[in-house]
N, C-alpha and C positions, 0 to 999 in steps of 0.2 A: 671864609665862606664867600662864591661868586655872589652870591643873590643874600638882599636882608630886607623883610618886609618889617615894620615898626606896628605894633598895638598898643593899646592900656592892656588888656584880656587876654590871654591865651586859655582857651578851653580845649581839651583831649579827650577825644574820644566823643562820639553824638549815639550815644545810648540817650537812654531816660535821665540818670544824670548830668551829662553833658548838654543834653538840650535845653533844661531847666536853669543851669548856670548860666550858659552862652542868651541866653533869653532876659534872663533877671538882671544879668550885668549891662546887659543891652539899654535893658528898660532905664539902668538907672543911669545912664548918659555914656556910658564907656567904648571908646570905641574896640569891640570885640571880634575875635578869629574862633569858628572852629573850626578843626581841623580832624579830621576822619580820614582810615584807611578808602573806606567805599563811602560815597554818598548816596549810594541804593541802597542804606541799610542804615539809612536815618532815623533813628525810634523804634528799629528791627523788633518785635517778639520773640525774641530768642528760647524761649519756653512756652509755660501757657499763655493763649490770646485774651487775655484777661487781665482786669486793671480792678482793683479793689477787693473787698473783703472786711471779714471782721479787725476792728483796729486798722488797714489796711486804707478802708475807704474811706477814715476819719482823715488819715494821712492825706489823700487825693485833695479832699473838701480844704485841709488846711493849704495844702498848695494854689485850689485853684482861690483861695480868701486874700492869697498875699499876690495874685496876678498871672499863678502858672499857667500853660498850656496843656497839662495831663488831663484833668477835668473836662475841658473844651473838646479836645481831641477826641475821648470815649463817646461824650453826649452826642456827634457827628459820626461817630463812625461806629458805635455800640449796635450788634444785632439782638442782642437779649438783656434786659436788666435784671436782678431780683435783690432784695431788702433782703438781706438775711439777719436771723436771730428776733424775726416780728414778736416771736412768742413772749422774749423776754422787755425789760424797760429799754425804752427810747435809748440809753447812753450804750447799751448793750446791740444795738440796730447798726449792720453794717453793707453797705451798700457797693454791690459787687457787678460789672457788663464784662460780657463776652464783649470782643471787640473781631471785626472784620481787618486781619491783621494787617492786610494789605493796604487798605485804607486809611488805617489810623498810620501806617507810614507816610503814606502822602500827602494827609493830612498835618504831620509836625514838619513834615519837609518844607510845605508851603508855608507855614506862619515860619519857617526860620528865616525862608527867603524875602519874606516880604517885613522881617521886623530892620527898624532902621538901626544904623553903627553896629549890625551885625554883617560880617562874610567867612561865610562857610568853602572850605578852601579842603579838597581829596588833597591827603599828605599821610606820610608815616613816618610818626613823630621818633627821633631814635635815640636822642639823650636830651637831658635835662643839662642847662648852663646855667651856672652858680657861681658867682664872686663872692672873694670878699670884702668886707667892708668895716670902719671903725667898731661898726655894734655888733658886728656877724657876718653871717653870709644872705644872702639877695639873692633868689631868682630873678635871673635875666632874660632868660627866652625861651624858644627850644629850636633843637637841630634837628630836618626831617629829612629824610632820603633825597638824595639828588643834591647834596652838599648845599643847602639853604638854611638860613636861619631868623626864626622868626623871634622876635626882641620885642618883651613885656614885663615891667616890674612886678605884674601878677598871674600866675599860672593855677589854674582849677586844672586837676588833675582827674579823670574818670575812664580808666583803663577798662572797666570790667571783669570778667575773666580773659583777659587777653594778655596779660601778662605773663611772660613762661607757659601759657598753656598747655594741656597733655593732654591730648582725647582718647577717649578709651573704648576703644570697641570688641567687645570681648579680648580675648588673647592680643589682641592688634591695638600696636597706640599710633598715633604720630600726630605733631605737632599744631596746635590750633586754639583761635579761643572761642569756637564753635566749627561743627562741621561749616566744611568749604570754605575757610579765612585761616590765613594765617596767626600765627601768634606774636607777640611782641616780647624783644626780649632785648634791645637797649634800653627801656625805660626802669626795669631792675636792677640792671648793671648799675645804672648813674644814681637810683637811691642810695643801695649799697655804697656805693664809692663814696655818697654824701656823707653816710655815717646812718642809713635808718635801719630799721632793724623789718625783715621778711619774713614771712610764713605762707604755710599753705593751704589752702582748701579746696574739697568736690563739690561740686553739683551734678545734678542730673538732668534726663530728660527723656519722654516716651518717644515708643516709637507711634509715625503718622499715618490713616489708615485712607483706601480709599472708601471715601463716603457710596459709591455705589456697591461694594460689595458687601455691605453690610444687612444681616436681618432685623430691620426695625422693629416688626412686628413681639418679637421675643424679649422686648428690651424697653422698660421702663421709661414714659416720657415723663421728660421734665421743661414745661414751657414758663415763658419769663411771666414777670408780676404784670397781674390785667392792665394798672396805671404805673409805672415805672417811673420812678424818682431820677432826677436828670442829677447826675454829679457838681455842675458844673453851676453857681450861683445866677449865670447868665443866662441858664437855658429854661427859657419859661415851660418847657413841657419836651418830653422826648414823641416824637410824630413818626416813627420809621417803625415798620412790621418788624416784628421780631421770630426770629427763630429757638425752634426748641432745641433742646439738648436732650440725652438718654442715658438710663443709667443700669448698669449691669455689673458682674459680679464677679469674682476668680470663684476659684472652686479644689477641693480637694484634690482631682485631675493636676489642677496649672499646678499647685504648692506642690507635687510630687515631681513635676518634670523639673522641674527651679531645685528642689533638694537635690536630685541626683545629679544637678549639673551644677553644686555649688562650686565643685573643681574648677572649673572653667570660669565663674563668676569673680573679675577684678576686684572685689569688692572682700571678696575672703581667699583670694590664693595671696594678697599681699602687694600684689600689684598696684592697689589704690593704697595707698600708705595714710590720707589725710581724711580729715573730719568733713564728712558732708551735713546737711541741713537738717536737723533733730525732725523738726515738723513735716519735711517733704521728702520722706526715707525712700530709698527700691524698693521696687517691689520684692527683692532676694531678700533685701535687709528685713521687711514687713515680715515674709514667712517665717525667719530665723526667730525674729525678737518677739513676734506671736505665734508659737507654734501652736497655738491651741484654739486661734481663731480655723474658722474652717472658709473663709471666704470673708474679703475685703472689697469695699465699694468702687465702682471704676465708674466717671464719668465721661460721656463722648461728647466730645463739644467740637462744633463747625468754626474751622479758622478763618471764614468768609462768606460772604453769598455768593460769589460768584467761581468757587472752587468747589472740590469736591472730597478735597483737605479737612480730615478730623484727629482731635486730639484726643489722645486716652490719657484721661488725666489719672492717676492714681497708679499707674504703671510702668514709671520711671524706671528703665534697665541698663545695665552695659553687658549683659548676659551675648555671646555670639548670637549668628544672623538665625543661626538655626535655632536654635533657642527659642531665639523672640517668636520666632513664625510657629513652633509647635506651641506655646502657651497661649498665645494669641486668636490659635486654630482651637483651642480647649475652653474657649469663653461663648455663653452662651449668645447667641445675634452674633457672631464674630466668626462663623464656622467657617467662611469662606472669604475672609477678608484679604486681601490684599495690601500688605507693606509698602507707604512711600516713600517715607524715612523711616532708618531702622535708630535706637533709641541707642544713647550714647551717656557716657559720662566725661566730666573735665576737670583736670586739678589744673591751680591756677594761683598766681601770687597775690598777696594781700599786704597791705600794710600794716601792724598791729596798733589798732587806733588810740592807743595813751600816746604818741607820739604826736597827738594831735589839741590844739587850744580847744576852749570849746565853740571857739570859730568855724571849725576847721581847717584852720591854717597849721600849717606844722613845726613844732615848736624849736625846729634846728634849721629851717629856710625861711627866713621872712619873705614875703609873698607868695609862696608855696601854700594853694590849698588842695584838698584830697575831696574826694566826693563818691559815693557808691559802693557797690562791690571790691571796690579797690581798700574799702577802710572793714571790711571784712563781713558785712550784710547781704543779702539775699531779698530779692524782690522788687519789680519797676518801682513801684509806689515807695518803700525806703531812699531809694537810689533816687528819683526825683525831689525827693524832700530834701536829703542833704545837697543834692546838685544846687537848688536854688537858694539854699541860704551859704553855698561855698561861693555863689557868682555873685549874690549880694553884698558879701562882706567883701568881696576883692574889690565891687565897688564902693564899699567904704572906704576900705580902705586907700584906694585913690585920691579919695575926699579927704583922707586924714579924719575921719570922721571914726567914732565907736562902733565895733560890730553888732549886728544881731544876732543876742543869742536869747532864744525864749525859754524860759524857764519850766520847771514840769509841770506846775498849774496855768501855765499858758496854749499848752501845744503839745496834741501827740510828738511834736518836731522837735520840742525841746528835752520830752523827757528821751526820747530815740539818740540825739545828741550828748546829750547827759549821761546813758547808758554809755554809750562806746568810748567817751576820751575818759569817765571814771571808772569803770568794772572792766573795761577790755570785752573783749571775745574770745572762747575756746569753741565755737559752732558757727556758722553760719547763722547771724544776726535777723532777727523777723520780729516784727511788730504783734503785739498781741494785747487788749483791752488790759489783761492783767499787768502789763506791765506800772498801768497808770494809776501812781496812789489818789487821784483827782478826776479819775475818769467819770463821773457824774456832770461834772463843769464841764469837760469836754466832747461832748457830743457831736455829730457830724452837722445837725441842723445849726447851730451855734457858730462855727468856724468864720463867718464871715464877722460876727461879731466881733469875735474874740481877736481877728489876725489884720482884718480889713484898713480900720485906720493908721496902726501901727505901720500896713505897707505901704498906707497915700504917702503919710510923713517921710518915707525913705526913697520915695519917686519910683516902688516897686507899680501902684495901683494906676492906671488910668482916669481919664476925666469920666468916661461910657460907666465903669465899673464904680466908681466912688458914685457915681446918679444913682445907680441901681441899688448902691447900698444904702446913701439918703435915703429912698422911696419906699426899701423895705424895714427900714427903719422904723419912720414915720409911721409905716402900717401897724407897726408891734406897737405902738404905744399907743396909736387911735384903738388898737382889739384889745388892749388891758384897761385901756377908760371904759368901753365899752362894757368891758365885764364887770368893772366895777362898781356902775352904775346902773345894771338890769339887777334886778331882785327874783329870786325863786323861793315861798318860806321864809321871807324874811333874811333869807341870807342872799351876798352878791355870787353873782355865777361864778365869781372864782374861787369861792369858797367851797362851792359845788364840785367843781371841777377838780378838785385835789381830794377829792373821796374817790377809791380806788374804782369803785363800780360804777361812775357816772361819765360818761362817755360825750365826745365833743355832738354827734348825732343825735343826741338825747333831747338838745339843745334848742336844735335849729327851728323846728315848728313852733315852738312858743317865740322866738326870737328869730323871723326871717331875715331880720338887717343884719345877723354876724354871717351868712352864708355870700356877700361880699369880699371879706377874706379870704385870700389865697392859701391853699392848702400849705403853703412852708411856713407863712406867716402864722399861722392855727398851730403846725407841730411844734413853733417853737415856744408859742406861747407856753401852751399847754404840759409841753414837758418844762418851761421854768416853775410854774404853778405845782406838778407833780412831786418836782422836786425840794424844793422849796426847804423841808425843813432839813436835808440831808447837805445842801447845798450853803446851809448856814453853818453847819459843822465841817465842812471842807474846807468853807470861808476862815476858819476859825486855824486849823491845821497849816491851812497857806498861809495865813499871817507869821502862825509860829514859825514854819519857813522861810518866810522871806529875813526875818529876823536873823535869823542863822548865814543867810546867805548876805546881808547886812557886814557882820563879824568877818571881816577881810586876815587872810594869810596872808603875810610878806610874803614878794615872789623871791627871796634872797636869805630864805632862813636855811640852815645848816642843821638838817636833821642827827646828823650825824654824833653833835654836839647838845642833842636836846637831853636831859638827865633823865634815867629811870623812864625811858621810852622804850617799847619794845623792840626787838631786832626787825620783824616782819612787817610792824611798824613804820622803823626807821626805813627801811628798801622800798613798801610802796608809796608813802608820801612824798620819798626821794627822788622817787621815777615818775608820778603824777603830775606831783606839785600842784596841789588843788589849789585854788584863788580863794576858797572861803573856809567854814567851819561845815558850813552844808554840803558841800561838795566835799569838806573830809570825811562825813561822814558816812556818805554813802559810799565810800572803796570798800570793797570784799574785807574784812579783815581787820580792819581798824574798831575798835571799840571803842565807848564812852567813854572807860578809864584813860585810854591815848591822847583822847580830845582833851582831858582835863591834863594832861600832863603838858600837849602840847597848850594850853589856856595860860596855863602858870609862868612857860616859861616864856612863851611870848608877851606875857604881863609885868615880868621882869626886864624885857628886853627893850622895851620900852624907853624902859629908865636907863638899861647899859645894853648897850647897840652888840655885846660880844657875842658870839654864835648868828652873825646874819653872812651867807653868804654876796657878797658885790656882785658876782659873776651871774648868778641867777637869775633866768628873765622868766616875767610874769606873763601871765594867759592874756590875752586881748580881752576886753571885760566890754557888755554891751549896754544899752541905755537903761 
């Protein structure tokens, strides 16, 4: 190589998780590279302009708990906010902004430029270099066009769909990992060549309409919440006018033009060969697999203020251009719209993430971490959570120090993590409340509690940000005195307050001094108090997990050898190689009778060391 620039950090790719790594690792002293094909497509929206959701926007709240910039980014450049799921309890409340696309690019570009021992460097990164060494193999760097080589004991990986990409435009493919960018396709080659194992997946995307040619008036508004909850734990209030959105319908009409052109639709002539997103299906797919809906909800959401750029959400196609434009022309407020982009699809490579610690470091490259889309999930808000805890641990790992890995009663982050190096993926990966057996504990108002100090201790948190968590601290504990000492009836207001019909406004005119506290400081009271007696029996559950997660597997045991273990058994603990009991228990597959087999014999083995494999390396384990 003519040229070699030296780092601790190599990050790839400045998507959402690339920005979150190359930041976190920053934050914790490292001196860090990202490296991006284009630097005008720093935090790009590649889909919808929108950041949160149910489950989604508990993710955001934990990122921005541990120091992210996704939270900060939306609160600044967010045109609409709205609380969804008010109807049901607090843990079930998910907090979703339209974002001004353009803006929030500008907006992560500047904090990447202004964070220190970070430099962000236009490259296209084109193999990964790999030695080896007494224990294994070491990343060393990477090679980017123009024969230079950038040299880093640790490499966070966040391809995207750029990997092998294929775009799909009706009948018509060619090569990208989104319209107008190329695809990358050194960076497969050199997995491959390492030994990792590849697969594929789709996504999608609508086509973009212009906001003048559209009829409002026929079309359903939907304007954001009157007082909008700001994402971001530093933002005392969101102050920017908001815009509405609109919502409208397919109709018998569109599902007939889509049926008769299912011929031509990639998706059923075979042309799309791979698995897209269960939750975020085409619109072709929607008609098929409901044929007996008669009309599916489509939202129109503005991808800025100052364009005239909208998104039809719910309308993801790679149907041809004529296609798109007659279904498009059959929606009502749509009659006359006009195409700006027409709606595509993209298969794209993935890594199948058991190949992964629960670091996400990868279990056959020491310093090799993976992060995002590339570990086979779907959505900014996924993609920036694993980005910042791959860029964290790279700098642990610098430090010689234990990774973080937060556990399922910690962090939507940790059960999202948990999910993918133990069950794998056969779908495009997405966040959803259900997935959390502790989602009571974990609430979005909470997040600062639960992730905040754990991050000061890792030099993720700032001096600004650790105040602000002191002072609302403080506040929660001065409004629980407070409650526990006003009486109503003979009982304290908190006792009041955890009866389902007694409402915090109920309150206020007998007791003017509690309308002092800040509305976050109130919701989170209020739902520990709501919760309370649910929240002792989860307490109860996570103990018995932690117990489990306690009981350590050798990283060196020889399934192969274990007796009267089952076959299906033997091959997936073989290929996981879980670090606990808890983490064996939850592979697809394995049963309680396995566990007790495997109990036995590692209870014997103990006493006689035969069946441990030497060769065997164990998962990175964190504090």
């Amino acid at each position: 190589m003519s040229l070699v620039y030296e780092f601790d950090v190599l990050v790839i790719g400045a998507g959402h998780a690339g920005i979150e790594a190359a930041l976190a690792a920053a934050r914790m002293g490292a001196h860090t590279a990202l490296l991006t094909t284009n630097l005008d497509t720093v935090g790009k929206m590649s889909c919808n302009p929108s950041i949160g959701g149910v489950g989604k926007g508990n993710i955001v709240r934990e990122i921005d708990a541990l120091g992210g910039i996704m939270a900060r980014a939306i609160d600044e450049t967010g045109i609409q906010f709205r609380m969804l799921n008010r109807r049901k309890g607090p843990a079930m409340h998910g907090p979703r902004a339209q974002a001004d696309k353009w803006a929030y690019h500008q907006t992560v570009l500047w904090h990447c430029l202004n964070q220190p021992r970070l430099a962000l460097r236009q490259e296209t990164a084109e193999s990964l270099v790999v030695e080896k060494t007494a224990t294994g193999r070491q990343i060393t760097g990477v090679a980017v066009r123009g024969d230079v080589l950038y040299r880093a004991p640790c490499v966070v990986l966040c391809t995207g769909t750029f990997m092998q990409g294929l775009l799909h435009f009706g009948e018509k493919t060619q090569r990208g990992g989104r319209d107008g960018e190329d695809a990358v396709d050194g960076i497969s080659r050199s997995l491959v060549e390492i030994g990792f194992s590849l697969s594929r997946f789709k996504t999608g995307t609508p086509p973009r309409l212009h906001g003048g040619t559209l009829d409002y008036e026929r079309m359903e508004l939907q304007p954001g919440d009157e007082n909008p909850v700001p994402f971001s734990f530093l933002t005392p209030s969101i102050t920017q006018p908001q815009l509405p959105c609109w919502i409208t319908y397919t109709n018998p009409k569109v599902h007939e033009i889509i049926r008769a052109n299912l011929h031509r639709a990639p998706m059923f002539t075979g042309q799309i060969r791979f698995t897209g997103p269960r939750y975020c299906p085409s619109v072709e797919t929607k008609i098929v697999r409901f044929s007996d809906r008669e009309r599916h909800q489509l939202f129109l959401e503005p991808e800025g203020r100052r364009n005239r750029e909208i998104y039809v959400n719910g309308l993801a196609t790679s149907l041809p251009r004529d296609v798109q434009e007659a279904v498009v022309r059959s929606i009502v407020g749509l009659e006359r719209a006009e195409i700006l982009r027409y709606g595509y699809a993209v298969e794209y490579d993935y890594l199948p993430p058991e190949q992964l610690q629960p670091s996400l470091e990868s279990k056959a490259v020491a310093g090799l971490f993976l992060a995002g889309q590339v570990n086979g999930t779907t959505g900014y808000e996924e993609a920036a959570g694993q980005g910042l805890l791959a860029g964290a641990n790279a700098a642990l790992k610098l430090r010689g120090q234990p990774p973080l890995i937060l556990g399922r009663e910690q962090a939507y982050l940790g059960v999202m993590v948990d999910d993918l190096v133990t069950r794998g993926v056969d779908e495009p990966y997405r966040m959803f409340t259900s997935r959390a057996e502790y989602r009571l504990r974990l609430r979005h108002d909470n997040a600062d509690r639960r992730l905040t100090p754990l991050g000061r201790q890792l030099g993720l948190v700032d001096d600004y940000r650790w105040n602000v968590f002191e002072k609302k601290t403080a506040a929660v504990e001065a409004l629980r005195t407070a409650l526990a000492s006003c009486r109503q009836g003979g009982f304290p207001l908190e006792h009041l307050l955890a009866r389902p019909d007694v409402e915090w406004s109920d309150l206020l005119d007998d007791y003017p001094q509690l309308k002092e506290f800040s509305g976050d400081v109130v919701q989170t009271v209020i739902s520990d108090i709501k919760y309370a007696g649910y929240l002792s029996r989860e307490d109860a559950a996570a103990e018995r997990q932690r117990r489990l997660e306690q009981k350590r597997i050798p990283p060196n045991v020889d399934y192969s050898r274990v007796p009267h273990l089952r076959v299906e058994a033997r091959e997936k603990l073989s290929r996981i190689r879980p670090w606990s009991f808890a983490q064996a228990g939850r592979i697809s597959g394995i049963t309680p009778a396995d566990l007790a087999v495997l109990a036995v014999f590692l209870e014997k083995g103990s006493r006689n060391p035969e069946g441990l494999d030497p060769g065997a390396e164990r998962p990175a384990q964190g504090p």
